[in-house]
C-alpha positions in Angstrom: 30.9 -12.8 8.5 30.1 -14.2 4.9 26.6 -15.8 6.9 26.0 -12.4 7.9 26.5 -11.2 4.1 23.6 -13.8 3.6 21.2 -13.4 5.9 20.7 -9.3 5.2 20.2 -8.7 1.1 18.3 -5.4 -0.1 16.3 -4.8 -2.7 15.7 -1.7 -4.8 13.3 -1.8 -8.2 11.1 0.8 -9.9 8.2 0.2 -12.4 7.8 2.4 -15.6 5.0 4.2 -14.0 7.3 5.3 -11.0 6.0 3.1 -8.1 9.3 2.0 -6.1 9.9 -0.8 -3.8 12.7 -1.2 -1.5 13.5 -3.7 1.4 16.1 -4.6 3.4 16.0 -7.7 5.3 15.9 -11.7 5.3 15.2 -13.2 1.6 11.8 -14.4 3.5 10.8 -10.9 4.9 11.8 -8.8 1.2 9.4 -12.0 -0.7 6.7 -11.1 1.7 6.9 -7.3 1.3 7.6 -7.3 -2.3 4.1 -9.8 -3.0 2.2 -6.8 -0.2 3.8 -4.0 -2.5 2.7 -6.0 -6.0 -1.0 -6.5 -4.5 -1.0 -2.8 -3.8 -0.4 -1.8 -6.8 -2.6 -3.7 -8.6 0.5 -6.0 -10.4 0.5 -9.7 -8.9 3.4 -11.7 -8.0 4.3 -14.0 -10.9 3.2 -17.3 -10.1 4.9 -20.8 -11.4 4.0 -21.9 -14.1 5.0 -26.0 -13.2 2.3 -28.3 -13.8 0.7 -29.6 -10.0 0.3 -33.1 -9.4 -3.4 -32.2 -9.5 -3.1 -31.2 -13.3 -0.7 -34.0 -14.7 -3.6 -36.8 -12.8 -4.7 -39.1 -15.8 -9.0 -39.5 -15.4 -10.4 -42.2 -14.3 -12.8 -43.7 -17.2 -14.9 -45.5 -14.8 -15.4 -41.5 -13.7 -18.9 -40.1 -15.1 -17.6 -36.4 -16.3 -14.2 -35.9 -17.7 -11.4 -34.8 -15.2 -10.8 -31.3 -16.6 -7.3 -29.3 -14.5 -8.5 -26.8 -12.3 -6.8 -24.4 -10.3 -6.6 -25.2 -6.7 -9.5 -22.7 -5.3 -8.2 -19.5 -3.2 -9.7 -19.4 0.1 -11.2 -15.6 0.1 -10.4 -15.3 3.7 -7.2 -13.4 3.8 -5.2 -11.3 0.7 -1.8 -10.2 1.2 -3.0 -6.8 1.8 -5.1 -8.3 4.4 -1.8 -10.1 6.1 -0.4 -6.9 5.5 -2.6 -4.8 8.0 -4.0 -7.6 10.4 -5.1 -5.3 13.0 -3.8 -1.7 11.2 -0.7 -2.1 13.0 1.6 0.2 10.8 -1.2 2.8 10.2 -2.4 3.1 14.0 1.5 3.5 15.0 2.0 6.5 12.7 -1.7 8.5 12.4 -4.6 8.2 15.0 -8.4 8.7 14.2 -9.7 12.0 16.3 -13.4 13.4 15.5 -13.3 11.4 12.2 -10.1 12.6 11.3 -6.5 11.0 10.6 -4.0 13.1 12.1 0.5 12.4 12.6 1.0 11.2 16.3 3.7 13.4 15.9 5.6 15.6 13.7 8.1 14.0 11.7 10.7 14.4 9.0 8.1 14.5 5.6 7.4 16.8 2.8 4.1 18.3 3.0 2.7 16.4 0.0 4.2 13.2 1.6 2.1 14.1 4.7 -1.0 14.5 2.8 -0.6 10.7 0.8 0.1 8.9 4.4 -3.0 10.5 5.8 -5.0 9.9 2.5 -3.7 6.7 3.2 -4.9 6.8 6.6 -8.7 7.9 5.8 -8.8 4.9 3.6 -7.4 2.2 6.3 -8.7 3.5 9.7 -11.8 5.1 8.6 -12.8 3.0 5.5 -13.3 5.7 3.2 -12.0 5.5 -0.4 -12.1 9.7 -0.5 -11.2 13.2 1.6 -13.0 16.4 0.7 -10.5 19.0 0.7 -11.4 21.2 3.1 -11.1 17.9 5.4 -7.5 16.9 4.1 -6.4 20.7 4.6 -7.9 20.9 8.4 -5.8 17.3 8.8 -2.5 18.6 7.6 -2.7 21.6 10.0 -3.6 19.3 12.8 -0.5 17.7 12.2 2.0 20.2 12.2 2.3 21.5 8.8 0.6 25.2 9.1 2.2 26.8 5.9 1.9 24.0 3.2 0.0 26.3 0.8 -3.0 25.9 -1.2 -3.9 22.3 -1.4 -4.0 22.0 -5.3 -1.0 23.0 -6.3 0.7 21.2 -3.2 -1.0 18.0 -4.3 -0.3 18.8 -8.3 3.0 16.9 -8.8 1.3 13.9 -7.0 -1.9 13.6 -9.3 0.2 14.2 -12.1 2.4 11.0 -11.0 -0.7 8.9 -10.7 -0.6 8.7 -7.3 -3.9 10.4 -6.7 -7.1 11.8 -8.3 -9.3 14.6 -7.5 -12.8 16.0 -8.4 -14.6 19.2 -8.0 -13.3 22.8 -7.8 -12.6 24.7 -4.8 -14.3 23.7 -1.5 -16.1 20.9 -3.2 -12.9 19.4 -4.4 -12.3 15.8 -3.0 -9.0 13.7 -3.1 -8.5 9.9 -3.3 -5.7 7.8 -3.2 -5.0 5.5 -6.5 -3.6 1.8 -5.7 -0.3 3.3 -6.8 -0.5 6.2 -4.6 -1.4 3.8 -1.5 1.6 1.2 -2.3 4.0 4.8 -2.5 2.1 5.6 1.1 2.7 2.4 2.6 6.3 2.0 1.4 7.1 5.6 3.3 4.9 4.6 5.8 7.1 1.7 6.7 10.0 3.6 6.7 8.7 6.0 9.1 7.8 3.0 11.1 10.7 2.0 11.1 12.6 4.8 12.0 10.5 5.1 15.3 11.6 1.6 16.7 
């Protein structure tokens, strides 16, 4: 039992701007989700701070230039978000593209606004765009089963004013985008959702 105990910790933590993180899982799986969630929103994992063997090498003078510490380079292949989404995995199992829109695969337990930030979220990972007109993002909510959300603004008010998303334009020319915070808030519901289906 007391292995058991070990094996399964959870984590719960909330930054002064309101992004959340939560995991439950193997102290390997919460570290990986917790550096994805950081990279979302914009705030890095703390590195250490112990000097390499690399830094503490005492130069050759025989050498022609001076042995100056550098920073081991980072191979630009692959970020955590990257890992994260290796072939949209998450996204494709909760929202599909149709006509070059991101629609639910089904209707699920969410709040309308909720809706709205995973398929922002969505349009930003399977269609690579950064922003949704609003007459787009209204259509998409429809498609997906919420028919009576209201007028997009003030659904989509309490959201902006969290920081989770920004918007330009009046009326039909308004468009919507997604902030990092607002993505990290997306894919932390996303994952839950996820979850809940398997």
């Amino acid at each position: 039992m007391p292995e058991d105990a070990e094996k399964t910790l959870k984590i719960r933590f909330r930054f002064p701007g309101g992004e959340e993180f939560e995991a439950e899982g193997t102290l390997e799986f919460i570290e990986k989700q917790r550096n994805y969630f950081l990279d979302l929103i914009g705030k890095q994992p703390k590195k250490s701070t112990a000097p390499t063997p690399a830094a503490t090498r005492i130069p050759n003078p025989a050498q022609a230039a001076p042995f100056v510490p550098q920073a081991a380079p980072v191979p630009p292949a692959k970020t955590p978000v990257q890992e994260a989404f290796p072939a949209k995995r998450l996204w494709e199992t909760l929202l599909k593209e149709e006509g070059g829109e991101v629609i639910l695969r089904r209707k699920m337990r969410l709040e309308p606004q909720e809706a709205a930030l995973l398929l922002l979220a969505g349009v930003r990972a399977l269609l690579n765009q950064s922003e949704c007109k609003a007459l787009t993002l209204s259509q998409m909510l429809q498609k997906s089963g919420f028919t009576n959300a209201g007028r997009l603004d003030r659904l989509l008010q309490q959201e902006a004013n969290n920081g989770y998303l920004e918007s330009e334009g009046v009326k039909r020319g308004r468009i919507y985008r997604l902030t990092n915070a607002g993505f990290a808030r997306a894919f932390v519901l996303a994952e839950k959702l996820a979850g809940e289906l398997l």
